[in-house]
N, C-alpha and C positions, 0 to 999 in steps of 0.2 A: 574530779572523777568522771569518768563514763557514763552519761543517763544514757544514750540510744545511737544503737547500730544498725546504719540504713545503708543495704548492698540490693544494688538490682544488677543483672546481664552479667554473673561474678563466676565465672567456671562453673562448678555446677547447680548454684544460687541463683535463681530465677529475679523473687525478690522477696525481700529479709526488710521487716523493723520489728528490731529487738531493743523494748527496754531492759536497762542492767538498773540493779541497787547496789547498796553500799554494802560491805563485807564480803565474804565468799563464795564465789557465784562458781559453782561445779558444772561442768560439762562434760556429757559423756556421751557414747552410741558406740555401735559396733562398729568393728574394724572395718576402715575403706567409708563409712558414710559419710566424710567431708571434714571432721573434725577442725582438720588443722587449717580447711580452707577460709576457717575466722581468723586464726593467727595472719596468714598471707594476706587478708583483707585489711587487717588491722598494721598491719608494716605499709600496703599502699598508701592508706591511708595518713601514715605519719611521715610518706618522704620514698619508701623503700620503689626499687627500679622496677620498671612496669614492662610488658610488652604483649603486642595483639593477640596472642594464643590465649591472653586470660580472659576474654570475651565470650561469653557464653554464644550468644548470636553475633557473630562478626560483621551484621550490617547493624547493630545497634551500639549506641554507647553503654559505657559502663559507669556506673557512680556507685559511689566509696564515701561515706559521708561519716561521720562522727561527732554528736551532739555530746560537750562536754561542762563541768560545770566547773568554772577558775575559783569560786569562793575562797580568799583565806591563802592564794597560790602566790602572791604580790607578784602579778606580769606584767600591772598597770605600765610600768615601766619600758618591759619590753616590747609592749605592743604600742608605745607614743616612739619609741626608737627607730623601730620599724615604720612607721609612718601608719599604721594598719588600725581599724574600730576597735575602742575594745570591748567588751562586753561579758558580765560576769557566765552566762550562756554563748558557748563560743563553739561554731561549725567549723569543723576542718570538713572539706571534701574533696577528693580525686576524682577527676574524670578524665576516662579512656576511650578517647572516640575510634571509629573505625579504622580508620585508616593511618591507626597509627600512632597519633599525636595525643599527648597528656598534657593535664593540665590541673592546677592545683588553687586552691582555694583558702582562704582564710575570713569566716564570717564575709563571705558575697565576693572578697578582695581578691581580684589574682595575685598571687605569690609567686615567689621562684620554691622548685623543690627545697633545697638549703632552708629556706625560712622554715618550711612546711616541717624537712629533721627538725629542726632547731627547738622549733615549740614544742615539738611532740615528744625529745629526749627530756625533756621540763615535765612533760605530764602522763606519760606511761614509758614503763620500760617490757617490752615483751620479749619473753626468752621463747628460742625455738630450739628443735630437739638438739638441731647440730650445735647450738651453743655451747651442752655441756661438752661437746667435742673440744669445741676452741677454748676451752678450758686449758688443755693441755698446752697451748700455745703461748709460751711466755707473753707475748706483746698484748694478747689479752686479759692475760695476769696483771700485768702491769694496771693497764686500764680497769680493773675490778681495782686495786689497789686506788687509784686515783678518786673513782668517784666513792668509794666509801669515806676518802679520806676529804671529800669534798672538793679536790685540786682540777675539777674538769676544765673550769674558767682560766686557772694561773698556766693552765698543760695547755688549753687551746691557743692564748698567750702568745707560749712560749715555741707552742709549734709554725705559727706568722712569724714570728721572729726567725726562728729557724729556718724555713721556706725564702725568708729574705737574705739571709747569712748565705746559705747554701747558692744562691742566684748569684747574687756577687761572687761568691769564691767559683762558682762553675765560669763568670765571665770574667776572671782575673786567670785563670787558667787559662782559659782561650787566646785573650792580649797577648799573653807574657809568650803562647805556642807564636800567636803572630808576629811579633816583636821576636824574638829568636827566628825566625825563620827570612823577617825582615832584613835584619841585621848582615843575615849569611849575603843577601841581594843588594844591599847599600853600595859597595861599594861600585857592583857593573852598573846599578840605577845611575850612580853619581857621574858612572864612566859615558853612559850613554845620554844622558841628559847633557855634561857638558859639551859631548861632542856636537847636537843638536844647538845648542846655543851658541859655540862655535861658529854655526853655520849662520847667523842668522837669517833663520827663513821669515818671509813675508808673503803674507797672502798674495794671491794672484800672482808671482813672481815667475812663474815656471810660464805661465800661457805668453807672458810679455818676453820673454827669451826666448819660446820656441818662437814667435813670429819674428825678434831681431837674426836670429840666428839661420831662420831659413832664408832673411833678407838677405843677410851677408854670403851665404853659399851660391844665391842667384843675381847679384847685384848686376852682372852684365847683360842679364836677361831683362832685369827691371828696368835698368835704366834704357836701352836698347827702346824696348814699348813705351818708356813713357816723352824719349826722343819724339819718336817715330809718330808720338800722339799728337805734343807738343807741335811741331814739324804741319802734320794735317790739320791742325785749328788754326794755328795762327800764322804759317808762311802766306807765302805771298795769292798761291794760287793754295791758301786752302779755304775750309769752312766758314769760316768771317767772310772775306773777302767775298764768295759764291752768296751769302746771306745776304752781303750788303745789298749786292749786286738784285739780287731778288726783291729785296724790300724794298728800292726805291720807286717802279714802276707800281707799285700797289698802294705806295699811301696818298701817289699822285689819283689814281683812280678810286681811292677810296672816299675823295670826298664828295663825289657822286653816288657810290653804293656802300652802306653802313656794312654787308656783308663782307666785301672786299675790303672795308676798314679794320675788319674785325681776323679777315688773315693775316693782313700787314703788324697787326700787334701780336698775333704770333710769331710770327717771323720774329720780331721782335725782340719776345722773349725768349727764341730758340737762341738769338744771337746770343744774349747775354749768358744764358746757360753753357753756350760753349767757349766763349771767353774764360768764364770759370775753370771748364775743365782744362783748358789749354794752360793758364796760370799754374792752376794746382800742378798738371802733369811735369812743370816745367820747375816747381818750386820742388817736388819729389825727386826729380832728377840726380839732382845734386849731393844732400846724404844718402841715397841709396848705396852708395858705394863707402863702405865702412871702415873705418880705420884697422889694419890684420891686427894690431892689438891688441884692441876691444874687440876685436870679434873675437878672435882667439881666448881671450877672457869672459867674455860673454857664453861661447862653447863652453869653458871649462866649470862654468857656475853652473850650466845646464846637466852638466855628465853629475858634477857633485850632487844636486837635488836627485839627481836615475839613481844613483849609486846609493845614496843614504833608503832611498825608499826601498829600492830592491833586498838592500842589506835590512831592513824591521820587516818586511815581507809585505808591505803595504801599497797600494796602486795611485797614490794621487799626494799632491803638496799637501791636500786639507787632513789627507789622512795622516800623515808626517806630522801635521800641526797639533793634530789631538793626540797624537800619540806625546810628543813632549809637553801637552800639558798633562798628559797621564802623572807620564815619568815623574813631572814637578811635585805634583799633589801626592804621589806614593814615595818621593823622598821626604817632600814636609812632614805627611802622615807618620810614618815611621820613628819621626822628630817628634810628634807628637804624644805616642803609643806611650811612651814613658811617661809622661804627666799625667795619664789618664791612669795605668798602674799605678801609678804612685797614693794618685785617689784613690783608687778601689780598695789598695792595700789598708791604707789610714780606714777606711769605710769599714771594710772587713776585721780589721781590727777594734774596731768599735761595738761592731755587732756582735764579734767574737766573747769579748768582754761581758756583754751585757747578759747573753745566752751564759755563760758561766755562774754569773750570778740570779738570774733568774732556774737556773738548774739549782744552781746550789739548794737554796730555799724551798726549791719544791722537792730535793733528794730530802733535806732536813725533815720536812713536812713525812713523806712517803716513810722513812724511818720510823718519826714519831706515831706513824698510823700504823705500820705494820706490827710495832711491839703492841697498840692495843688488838688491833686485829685478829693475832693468830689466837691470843687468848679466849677472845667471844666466840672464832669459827669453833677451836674444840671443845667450847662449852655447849655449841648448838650439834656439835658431832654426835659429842655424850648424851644428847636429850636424844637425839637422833637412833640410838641404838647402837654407837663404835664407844662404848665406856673406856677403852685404853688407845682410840686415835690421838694422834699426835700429828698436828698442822703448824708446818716452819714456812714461812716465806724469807728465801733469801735472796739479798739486795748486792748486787755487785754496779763495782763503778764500770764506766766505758772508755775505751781511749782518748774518746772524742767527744764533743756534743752531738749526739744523735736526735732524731726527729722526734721522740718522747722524751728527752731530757738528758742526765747525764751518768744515770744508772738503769739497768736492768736487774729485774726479776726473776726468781724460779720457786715456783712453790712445791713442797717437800712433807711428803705425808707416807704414813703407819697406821693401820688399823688396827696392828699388835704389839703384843709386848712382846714377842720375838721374833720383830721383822725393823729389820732400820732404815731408818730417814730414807727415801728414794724418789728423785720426781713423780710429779704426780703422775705422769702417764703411764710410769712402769709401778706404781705400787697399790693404786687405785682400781679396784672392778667399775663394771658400769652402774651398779648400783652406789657403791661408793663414791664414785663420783658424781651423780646426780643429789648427793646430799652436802658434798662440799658445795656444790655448784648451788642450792638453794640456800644455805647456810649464808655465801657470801652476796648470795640476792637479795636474802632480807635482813643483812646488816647495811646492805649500800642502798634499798629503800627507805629504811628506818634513819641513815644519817643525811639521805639528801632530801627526805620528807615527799619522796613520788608516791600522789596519789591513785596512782593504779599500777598494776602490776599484775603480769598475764601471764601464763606457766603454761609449757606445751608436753605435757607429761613428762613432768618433774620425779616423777617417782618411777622412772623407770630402772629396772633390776631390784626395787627394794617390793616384800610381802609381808603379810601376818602382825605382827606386833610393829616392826620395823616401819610398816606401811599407817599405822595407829600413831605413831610419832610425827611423819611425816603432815598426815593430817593435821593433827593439833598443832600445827606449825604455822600448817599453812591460816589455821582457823587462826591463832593470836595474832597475825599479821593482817589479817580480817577485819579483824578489833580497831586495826589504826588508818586502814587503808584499805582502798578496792582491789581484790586479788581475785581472779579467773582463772582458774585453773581446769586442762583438761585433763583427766585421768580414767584410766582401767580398775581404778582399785575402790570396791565398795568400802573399805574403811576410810579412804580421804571423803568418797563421794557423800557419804554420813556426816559429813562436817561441816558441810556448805549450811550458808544460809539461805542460797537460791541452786534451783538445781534445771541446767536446759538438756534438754535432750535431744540428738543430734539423727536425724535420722533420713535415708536413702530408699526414694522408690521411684519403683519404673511403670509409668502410666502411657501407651500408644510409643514403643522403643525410644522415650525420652527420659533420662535420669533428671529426680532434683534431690536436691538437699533440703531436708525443711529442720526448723530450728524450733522448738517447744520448750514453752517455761511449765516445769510442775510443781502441781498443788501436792499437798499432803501425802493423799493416797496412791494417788498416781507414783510420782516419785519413791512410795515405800514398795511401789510393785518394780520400780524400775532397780533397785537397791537387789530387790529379792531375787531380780534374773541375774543381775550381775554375780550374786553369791551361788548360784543353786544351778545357773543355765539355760536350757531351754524349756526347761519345767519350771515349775515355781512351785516350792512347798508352801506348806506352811508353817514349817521352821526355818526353812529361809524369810517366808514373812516376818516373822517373830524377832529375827535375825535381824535384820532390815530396821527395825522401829524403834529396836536398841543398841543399834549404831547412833540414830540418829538422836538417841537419847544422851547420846554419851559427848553429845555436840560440846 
């Protein structure tokens, strides 16, 4: 249960530490003084999505804490699964810093949100006003249906399963679109691929044919210079010769001056470097001039590597190269894509399967809880003040396995004995439906044993007697567990066992919210304005201390 709720920097909560007790803690103030901004603190607090506007001073943090007591809850379990302390006193708190970022806690531990829901759909369930709205909502139905019937764990289960079925069949669709659309392209892939293999190309092949091929269109020219070269190194009156000529009168004088020894060795080596070149020019000469057939052949390998590139719209051999290893791996791929369907299929058919019958079981289940079901909500309708309501839940199967299982809900309700069966949302007022809506809150507390449970004016559209039902309702659920409730109506507010009082005021143009537990009298004066107004009799006194007698 809930010992204490500690809110600083909370919209218009400055700072709040509220101890709660056990049974039924009534909360009440005039319209607009913050009421509901406990409920909103108490959903951040268990998970519910945050953002900067709820910071009272937006250069300070905000913390959300809630000190709770596990006794008797057996979480031992889930709190070693989790990896997290445990401890029979256990802190959840939120914190909203400035700038944005949240962050959550478990007894000192950071948590991820998810964990933070997780424990805290375990240990309070808080109804907000819109909830009785979502009542109308089949998928909500359904969900009331589930945790009465205890199936929360076999449904969350089933919906991992499902989330995994659904992945595979969303990516077995996708193949089987690429594999057909593959298929339509095999054959020009196979066409264009072969042709490229055909060709076989080799890297570097195109730079060594444009230089044979420019050989061959200038071969007269080449060879011509490299005559002409040949000719001036090594005729008679050329290079050598003029070198020799030079070198012999210096290595005679060089062995008087080391200097003039040291030109002669060049000369030297100039000689041998142009013997070189003369050789080589002279060894070049000769294939420079190319056989017209090979060249001719040579030419025509060149046009075909222009032609294949021009024709894929590509500019270079290397680009031509990756292209037909494209081509290879999107024809193998496609050869592939079948095997992989073939998996996915077998995969999906397994999971299909499995989801079938983990549906089945929990549709079994959801049957077997709805025949007890409808019978307790209209017993708690008839305590409720509707003595001829009539509450049907009906169960239809789905085409398919869906994300909640393999049937949907609709629930079907009469307040009279001359009005027939009709969804709830067309046959129910809003007062009526806020007594279904508690009816089915405190069968699905009572069967999952949640020790708190929070009401955000639960009794809205119901007065008078009707509102004196309500109460004692809320009081025997009091009896077994911690119930909060906020309400407008002096007869619920006479049935608490603690009573806070919620109230708004404006000190130097700043609003706050302050929260007050009352004692005896206090509380019978607070009872007496609710009855009477803004006077207070003394029969509404009277009034007031025998409500609260009738506890």
């Amino acid at each position: 249960m809930l010992r204490r709720l500690h809110v600083s920097n909370y919209l218009l909560i400055d700072l709040l530490d509220l101890e709660l007790g056990q049974g039924l803690s009534i909360i009440t103030g005039e319209t607009g003084s913050g009421k509901s901004i406990l409920i909103g603190a108490l959903g951040l607090a268990m998970g519910e999505r945050a953002d900067a506007g709820m910071l009272r001073d937006p250069g300070r943090r905000c913390v959300i804490e809630l000190e709770l007591d596990l006794g008797g809850q057996g979480l031992r379990e889930w709190f070693e699964l989790h990896e997290l302390p445990y401890d029979t006193h256990t802190l959840l708190r939120r914190q909203l810093e400035p700038g944005g970022r949240s962050r959550a806690f478990i007894n000192d531990t950071p948590v991820r949100l998810e964990q933070l829901r997780e424990l805290g759909a375990r240990l309070m369930h808080v109804h907000s006003q819109h909830h009785t709205l979502l009542l109308n909502d089949p998928t909500f139905q359904l969900g009331l249906v589930d945790h009465v019937a205890g199936l929360k764990d076999k449904v969350d289960q089933y919906r991992h399963e499902h989330r995994a079925w659904h992945a595979v069949e969303q990516e077995l669709s996708r193949l089987k679109e690429e594999e057909a659309k593959a298929r339509t392209e095999a054959d020009f892939i196979a066409f264009q691929l072969n042709e490229l293999d055909e060709a076989a190309l080799r890297q570097g092949e195109q730079a060594d044919l444009e230089v044979e091929v420019a050989r061959a269109d200038h071969a007269e020219e080449l060879v011509q210079a490299l005559q002409q070269v040949d000719e001036g190194v090594s005729g008679e009156r050329g290079l050598l010769a003029l070198v020799a000529r030079l070198k012999q009168p210096l290595l005679r004088a060089g062995r008087f001056d080391p200097g003039v020894q040291q030109l002669a060795e060049r000369l030297e080596s100039l000689h041998i470097e142009l013997k070189d070149i003369g050789n080589e020019a002279s060894d070049r000469a000769a294939p420079a001039v190319l056989d017209p057939q090979e060249a001719a052949r040579k030419r025509d390998r060149l046009d075909l590597l222009i032609r294949l590139q021009q024709k894929h719209r590509v500019d270079s051999l290397d680009a031509l190269l990756a292209l037909q290893e494209d081509l290879r791996t999107r024809s193998q791929y496609t050869d592939s894509l079948s095997g992989r369907i073939a998996e996915l299929s077998k995969q999906a058919g397994t999971l299909h399967a499995d989801l079938l019958l983990r549906g089945g079981a929990i549709s079994k289940a959801r049957t077997k809880a709805i025949g007890a079901l409808v019978g307790k909500v209209e017993a708690l309708l008839h305590e409720l003040g509707m003595p001829h309501a009539v509450f049907r839940i009906e169960q239809h199967s789905t085409e398919a396995p869906g994300p909640n299982g393999l049937d949907s809900v609709r629930a079907m309700f009469s307040a009279n004995k001359d009005r027939a069966l009709a969804p709830l949302d067309k046959a129910a007022s809003g007062g009526e439906l806020s007594r279904v809506m508690l009816a089915l809150i405190s069968l699905a507390a009572a069967s999952q044993g949640l020790p708190t449970v929070v009401f955000d004016e639960i009794d809205t559209g119901v007065s008078g007697e009707v509102a004196d039902r309500v109460g004692d309702l809320l009081a025997s659920m009091g009896r077994d567990r911690q119930v909060l409730a906020i309400t407008h109506l002096p007869q619920i507010a006479g049935k608490g066992d603690h009573h806070l009082l919620v109230a708004k005021s404006l000190e130097a143009d700043v609003v706050r919210t302050t929260i007050e537990p009352l004692e005896h009298e206090r509380r019978v004066a607070v009872i007496a304005g609710m009855l009477s107004g803004r006077k207070t009799t003394k029969a509404a006194m009277q009034h007031a201390r025998e409500l609260m007698k009738q506890k």
